[in-house]
C-alpha positions in Angstrom: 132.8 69.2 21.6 134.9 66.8 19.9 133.6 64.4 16.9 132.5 61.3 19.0 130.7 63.2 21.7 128.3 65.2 19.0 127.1 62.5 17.6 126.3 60.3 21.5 124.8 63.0 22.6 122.7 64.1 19.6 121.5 60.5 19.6 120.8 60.3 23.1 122.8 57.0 23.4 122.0 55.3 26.7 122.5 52.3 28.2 120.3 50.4 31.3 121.8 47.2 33.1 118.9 44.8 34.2 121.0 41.2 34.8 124.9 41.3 36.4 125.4 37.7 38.3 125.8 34.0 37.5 124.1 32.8 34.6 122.5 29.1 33.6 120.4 27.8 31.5 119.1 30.1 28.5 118.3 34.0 28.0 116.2 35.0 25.3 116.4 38.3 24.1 114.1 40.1 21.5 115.2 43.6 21.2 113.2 43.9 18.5 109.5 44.9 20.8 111.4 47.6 22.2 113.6 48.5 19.8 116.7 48.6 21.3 120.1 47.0 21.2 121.7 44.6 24.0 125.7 44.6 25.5 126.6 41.4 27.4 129.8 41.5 29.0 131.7 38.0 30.6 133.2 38.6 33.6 134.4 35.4 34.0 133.9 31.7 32.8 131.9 30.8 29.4 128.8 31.4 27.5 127.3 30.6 24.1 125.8 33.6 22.0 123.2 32.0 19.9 121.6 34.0 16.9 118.1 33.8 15.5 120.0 32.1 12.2 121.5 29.3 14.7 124.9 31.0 14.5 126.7 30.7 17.5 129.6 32.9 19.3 131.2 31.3 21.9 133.2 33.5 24.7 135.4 31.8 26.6 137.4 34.5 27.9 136.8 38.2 29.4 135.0 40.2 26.7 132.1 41.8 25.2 129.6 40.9 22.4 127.5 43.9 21.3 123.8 43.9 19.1 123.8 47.9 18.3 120.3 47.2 16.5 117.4 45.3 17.9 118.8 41.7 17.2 117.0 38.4 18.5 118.9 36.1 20.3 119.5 33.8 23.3 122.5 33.6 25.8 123.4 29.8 26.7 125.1 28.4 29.8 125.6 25.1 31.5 126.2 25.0 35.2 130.1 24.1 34.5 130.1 26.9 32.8 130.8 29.2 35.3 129.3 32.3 33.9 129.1 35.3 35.4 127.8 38.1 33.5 126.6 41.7 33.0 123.6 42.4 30.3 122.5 46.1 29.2 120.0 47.6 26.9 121.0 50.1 24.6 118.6 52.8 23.8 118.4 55.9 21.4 116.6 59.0 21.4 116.5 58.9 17.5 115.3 55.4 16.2 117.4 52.6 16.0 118.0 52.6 12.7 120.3 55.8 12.6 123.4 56.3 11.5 125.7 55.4 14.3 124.1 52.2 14.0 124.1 52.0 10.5 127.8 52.3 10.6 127.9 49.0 13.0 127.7 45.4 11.7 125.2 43.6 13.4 127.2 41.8 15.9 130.7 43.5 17.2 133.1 41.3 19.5 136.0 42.3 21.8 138.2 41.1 23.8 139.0 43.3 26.8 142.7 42.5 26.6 142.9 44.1 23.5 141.8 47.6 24.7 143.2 48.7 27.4 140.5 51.7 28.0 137.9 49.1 28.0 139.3 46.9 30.1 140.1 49.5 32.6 136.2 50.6 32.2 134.8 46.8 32.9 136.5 45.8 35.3 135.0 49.4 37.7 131.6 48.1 35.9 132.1 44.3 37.7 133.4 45.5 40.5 129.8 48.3 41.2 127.9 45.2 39.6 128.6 42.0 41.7 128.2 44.1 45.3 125.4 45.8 46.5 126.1 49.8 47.2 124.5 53.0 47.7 123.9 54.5 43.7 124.6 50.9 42.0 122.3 51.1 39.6 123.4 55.0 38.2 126.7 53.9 38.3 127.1 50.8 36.5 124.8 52.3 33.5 127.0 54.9 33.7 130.0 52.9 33.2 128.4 51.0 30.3 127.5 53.9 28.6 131.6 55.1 28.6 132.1 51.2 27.6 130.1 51.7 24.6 132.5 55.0 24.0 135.9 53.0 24.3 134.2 50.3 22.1 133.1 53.2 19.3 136.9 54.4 20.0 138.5 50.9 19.5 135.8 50.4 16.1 137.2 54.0 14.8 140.9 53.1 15.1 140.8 50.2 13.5 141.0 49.1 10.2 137.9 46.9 9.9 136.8 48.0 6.5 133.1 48.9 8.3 131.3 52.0 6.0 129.4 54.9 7.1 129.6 57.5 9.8 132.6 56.2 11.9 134.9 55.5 8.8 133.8 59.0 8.1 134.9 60.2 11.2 138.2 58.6 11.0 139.3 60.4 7.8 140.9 63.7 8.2 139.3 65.4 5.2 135.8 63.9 5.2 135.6 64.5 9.6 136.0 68.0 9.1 132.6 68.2 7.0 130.7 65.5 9.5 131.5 67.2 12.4 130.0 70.6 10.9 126.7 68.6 9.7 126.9 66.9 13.4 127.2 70.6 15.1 124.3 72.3 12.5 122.2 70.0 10.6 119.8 73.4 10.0 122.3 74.9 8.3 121.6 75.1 4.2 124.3 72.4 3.3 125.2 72.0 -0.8 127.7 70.0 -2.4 129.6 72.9 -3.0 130.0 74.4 0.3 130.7 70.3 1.8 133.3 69.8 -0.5 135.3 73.3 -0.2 134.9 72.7 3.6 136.8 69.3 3.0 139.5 71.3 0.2 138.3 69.3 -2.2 136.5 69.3 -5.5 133.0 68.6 -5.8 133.6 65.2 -8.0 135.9 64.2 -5.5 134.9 64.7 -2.5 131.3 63.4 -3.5 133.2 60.2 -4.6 135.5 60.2 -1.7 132.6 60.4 0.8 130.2 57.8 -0.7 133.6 55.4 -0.7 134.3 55.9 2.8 130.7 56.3 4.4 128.8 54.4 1.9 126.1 57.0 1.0 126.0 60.1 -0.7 126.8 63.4 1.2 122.7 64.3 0.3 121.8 60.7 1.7 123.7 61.2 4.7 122.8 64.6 5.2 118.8 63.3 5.5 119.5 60.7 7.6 121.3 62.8 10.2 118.4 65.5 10.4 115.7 63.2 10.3 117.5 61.4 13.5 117.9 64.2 15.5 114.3 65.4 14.2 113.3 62.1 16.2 115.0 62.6 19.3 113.6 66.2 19.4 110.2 64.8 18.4 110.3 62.3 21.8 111.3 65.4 23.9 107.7 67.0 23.4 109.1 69.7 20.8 106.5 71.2 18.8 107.0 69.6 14.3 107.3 72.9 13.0 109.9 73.8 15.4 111.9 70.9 14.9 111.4 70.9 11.3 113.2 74.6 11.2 116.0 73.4 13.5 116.9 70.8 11.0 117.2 72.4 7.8 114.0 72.3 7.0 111.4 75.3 5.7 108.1 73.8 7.3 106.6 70.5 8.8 105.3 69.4 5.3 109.4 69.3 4.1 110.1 67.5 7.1 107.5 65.1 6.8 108.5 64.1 3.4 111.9 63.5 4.5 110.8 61.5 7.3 108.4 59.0 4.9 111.4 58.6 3.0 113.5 57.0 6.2 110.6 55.5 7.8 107.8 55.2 5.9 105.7 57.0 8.2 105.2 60.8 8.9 106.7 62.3 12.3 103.9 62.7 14.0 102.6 58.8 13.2 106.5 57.9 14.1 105.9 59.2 17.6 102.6 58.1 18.0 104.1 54.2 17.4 107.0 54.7 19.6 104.8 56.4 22.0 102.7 53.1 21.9 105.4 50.7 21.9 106.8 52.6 25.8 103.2 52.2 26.5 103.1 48.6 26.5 105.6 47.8 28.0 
């Protein structure tokens, strides 16, 4: 399974359309309740992206404007605006503090002219979106899930100066040793056998990987298993079971690493998630 695809899937990255039409007046958006992120994508015509700091981000032209975390904020159209749009919710099966996210700024732009994969993926997402057909709904959250790939691609290929765990994965030496921590996070990781997988010296490479990903290989390593711990945790899976997938000896090891993250043990994490889906 290549690099990109270990972490989506580990994640449980998935996306849910509920609004694709012409938009006027204001959308207000609170991602913060359910905890998950939003994609809006502008087919055609113009809308205003307002932030809960009064920031606004205008499109004016085909494109994409992405909130990977819970992020308040409202969409604003006029009539002459012409606004037709698509609007998903991103969800996780870890938490949405993880560290694909983590690796994200807040807010990401794109134009769909400047990636020709994306483009090619929006404009099968419009065209299932704006008719009515057998499957619509599987289909276009389908399609905004592989937008959200092509985005993560575009992110990784650029230069954009963004830490964590897609910088990671776009450096030859330092991939080698995510991609292993992605594929066994149960495995008894040390500084030693992370930096002779990367052919480097300890000093270095635990320099060279807090540069790039902007934590240290330990750090990183905790976040990682305490996310997948959670999206094991919302599949039903037993604590102690999960805690020995991840790298850890019993539930009270896992525990501790998960107060550190979140404040809260595993089994009260679940319990408030649990509670969130139930109000809703």
């Amino acid at each position: 399974m290549d690099k990109l695809s270990l972490i989506l899937n580990r994640l449980s990255v998935t996306a849910g359309v509920f609004f694709s039409g012409e938009m006027c007046g204001l959308a207000h958006f609170d991602g913060t309740e359910q905890r998950e992120g939003h994609i809006h994508l502008l087919s055609s015509g113009r809308i205003d992206v307002i932030a809960q700091n009064g920031e606004v981000v205008t499109l004016d032209k085909p494109s994409l404007i992405f909130f990977p975390k819970p992020n308040i904020h409202r969409l604003r159209a006029t009539e002459s605006d012409n606004a037709t749009i698509v609007c998903a919710s991103i969800k996780y099966g870890a938490d949405t503090s993880n560290p694909l996210t983590n690796a994200l700024p807040n807010m990401v732009t794109l134009s769909f002219e400047d990636d020709q994969y994306v483009e090619a993926s929006v404009n099968g997402l419009f065209d299932e979106a704006f008719h009515q057909r057998d499957g619509k709904q599987l289909v276009i959250d389908r399609l905004t899930e592989t937008i959200i790939v092509h985005l993560l691609r575009h992110v990784m290929n650029q230069d954009t100066g963004y830490q964590g765990v897609l910088a990671g994965l776009a450096n030859k030496q330092l991939a080698k040793v995510i991609i292993e921590l992605h594929k066994s996070p149960g495995e008894s990781w040390t500084l030693d056998s992370m930096s002779q997988l990367a052919f480097m010296s300890r000093s270095k490479f635990a320099d060279e990987f807090r540069r790039v990903v902007g934590q240290t290989p330990g750090d990183y390593l905790i976040d990682w298993r305490v996310s997948v711990a959670q999206s094991e945790l919302k599949k039903g899976r037993p604590v102690s079971v999960v805690a020995n997938e991840v790298g850890y000896e019993n539930s009270s090891a896992l525990s501790k690493a998960f107060k550190r993250k979140t404040g809260l043990s595993p089994s009260a994490w679940l319990k408030d998630y649990q509670q969130i889906n139930t109000d809703r």
